[in-house]
C-alpha positions in Angstrom: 83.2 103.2 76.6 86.7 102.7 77.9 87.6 99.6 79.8 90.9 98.8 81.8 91.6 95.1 81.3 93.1 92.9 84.3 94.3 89.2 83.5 93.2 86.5 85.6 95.4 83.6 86.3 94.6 80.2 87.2 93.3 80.5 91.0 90.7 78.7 93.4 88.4 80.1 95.7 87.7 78.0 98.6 84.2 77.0 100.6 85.3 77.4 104.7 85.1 73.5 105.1 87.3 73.0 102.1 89.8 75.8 103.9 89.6 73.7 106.9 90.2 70.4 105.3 93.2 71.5 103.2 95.1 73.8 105.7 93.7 72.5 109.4 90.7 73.1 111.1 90.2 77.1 112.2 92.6 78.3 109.5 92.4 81.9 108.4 93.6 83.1 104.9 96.5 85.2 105.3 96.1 88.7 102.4 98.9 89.1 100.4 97.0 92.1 98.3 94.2 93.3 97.5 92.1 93.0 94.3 90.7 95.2 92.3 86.9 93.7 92.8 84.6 93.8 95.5 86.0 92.3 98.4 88.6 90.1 96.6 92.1 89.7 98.0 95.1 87.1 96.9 96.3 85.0 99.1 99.6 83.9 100.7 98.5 79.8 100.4 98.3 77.9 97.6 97.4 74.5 96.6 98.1 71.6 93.9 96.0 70.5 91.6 95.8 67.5 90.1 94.0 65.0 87.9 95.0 61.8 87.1 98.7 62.3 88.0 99.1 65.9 85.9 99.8 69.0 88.5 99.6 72.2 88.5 101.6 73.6 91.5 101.1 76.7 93.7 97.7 77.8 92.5 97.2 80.8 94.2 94.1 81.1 96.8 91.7 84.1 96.3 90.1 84.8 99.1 87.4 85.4 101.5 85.9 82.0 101.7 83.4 81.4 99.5 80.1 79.0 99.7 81.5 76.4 96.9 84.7 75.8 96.0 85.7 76.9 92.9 88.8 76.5 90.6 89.6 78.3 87.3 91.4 77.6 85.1 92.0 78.2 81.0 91.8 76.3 78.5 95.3 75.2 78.0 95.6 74.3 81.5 93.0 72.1 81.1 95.2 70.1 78.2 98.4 69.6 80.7 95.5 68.2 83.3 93.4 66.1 80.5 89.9 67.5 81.6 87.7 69.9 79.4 86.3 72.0 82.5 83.2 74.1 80.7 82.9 78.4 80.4 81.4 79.1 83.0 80.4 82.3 84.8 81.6 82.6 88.4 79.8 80.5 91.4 77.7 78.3 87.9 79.4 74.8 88.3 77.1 73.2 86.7 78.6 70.8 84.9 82.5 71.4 86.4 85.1 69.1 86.1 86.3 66.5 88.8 89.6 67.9 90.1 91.9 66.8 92.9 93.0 69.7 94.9 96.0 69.0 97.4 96.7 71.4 100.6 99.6 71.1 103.1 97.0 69.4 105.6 95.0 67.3 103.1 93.8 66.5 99.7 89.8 67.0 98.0 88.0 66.0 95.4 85.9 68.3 93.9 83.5 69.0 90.6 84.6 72.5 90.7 86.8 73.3 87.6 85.7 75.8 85.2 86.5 78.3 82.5 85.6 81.3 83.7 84.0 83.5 80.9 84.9 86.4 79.5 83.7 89.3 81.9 83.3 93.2 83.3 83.0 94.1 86.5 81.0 97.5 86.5 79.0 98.7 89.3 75.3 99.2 89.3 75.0 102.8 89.0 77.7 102.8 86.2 76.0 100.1 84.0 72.5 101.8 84.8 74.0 104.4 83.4 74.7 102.8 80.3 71.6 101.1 80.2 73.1 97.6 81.1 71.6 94.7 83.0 73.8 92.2 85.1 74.5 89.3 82.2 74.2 91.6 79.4 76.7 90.2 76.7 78.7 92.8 74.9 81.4 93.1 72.4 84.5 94.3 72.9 87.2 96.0 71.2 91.2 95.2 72.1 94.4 97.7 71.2 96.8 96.0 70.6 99.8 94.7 67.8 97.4 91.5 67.7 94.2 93.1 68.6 90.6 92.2 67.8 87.2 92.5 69.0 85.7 89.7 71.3 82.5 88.3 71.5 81.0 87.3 74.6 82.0 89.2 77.3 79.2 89.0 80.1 78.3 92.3 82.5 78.6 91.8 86.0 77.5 93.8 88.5 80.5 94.8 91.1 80.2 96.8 94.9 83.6 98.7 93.6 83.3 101.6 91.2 86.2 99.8 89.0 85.2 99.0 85.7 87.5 96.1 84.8 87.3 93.7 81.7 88.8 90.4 83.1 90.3 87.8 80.6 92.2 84.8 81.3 95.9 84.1 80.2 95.1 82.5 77.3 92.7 85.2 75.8 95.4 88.1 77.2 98.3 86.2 75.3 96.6 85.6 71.8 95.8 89.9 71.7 99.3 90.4 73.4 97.7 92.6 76.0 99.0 93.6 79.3 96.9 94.7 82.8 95.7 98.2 82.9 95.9 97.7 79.0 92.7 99.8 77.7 89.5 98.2 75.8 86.2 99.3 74.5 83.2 98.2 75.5 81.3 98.2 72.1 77.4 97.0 72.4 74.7 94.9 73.8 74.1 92.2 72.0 71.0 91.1 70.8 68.8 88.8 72.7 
């Protein structure tokens, strides 16, 4: 099966109280577009984060407000900040890494840095379908000049009817791939 491919950059999705505490108390996230998942929409703020004086600037906010706070990252932006955040799938911070996150109306410390892993968004009728569960791991196959087939790539479940493999920077810039580049969805693996 075909897959579009969209590449996520580093971004933070914030808890309401977190929102509050970095922007002032009441704020409301102003959209700047929409996303192509669920719900999902960029935002005009960013933050700063930090760890142990290393920053990253303007890390863009994805909104609406979440439960946790949650930054993502990839793996070489965890070298410029000198923490080794784990691959995690999205809202599991079990084990996060302890990052500074700096607002224009305060700063927060947070365990809430992962690696977000390797994953499709496909809606529930789609993967039924296809005879895929939510957390199924599949391969996939990548077109490109420096393509390949990855491992790993968790099914999620999605309210959108856009299937959409989503890879971080780092995994979109070893394959040289682009958004709206084209993959295929390969097989289940086994248990």
């Amino acid at each position: 099966m075909d897959v579009k491919i969209g590449i996520s950059s580093r971004h933070i999705h914030l808890s309401k109280e977190d929102l509050y505490e970095l922007f002032g108390e009441n704020y409301k996230l102003n959209k700047l577009k929409d996303l192509n998942q669920d719900d999902n929409y960029s935002c005009v703020e960013t933050v700063d984060i930090e760890n142990e004086g290393n920053i990253i600037k303007n890390v863009r906010v994805v909104g609406p407000v979440r439960d946790k706070t949650q930054v993502e990252i990839s793996k070489t932006d965890s070298y410029l900040l000198k923490i080794n955040p784990p691959v995690r799938n999205s809202g599991d911070l079990s084990d996060a890494s302890l990052i500074t996150i700096i607002g224009p109306k305060g700063k927060i410390k947070r365990n809430c840095c992962i690696i977000a892993t390797r994953h499709i968004h496909i809606s529930m009728e789609e993967a039924k379908k296809l005879n895929y569960k939510n957390f199924d791991i599949v391969n996939v196959k990548l077109n490109s000049i420096k393509g390949g087939i990855i491992n790993n790539v968790y099914i999620k479940y999605s309210k959108t009817e856009n299937c959409e493999l989503h890879l971080d920077l780092d995994d979109a810039n070893a394959h040289l791939l682009n958004n709206n580049d084209i993959a295929q969805i390969m097989e289940v693996e086994d248990e």
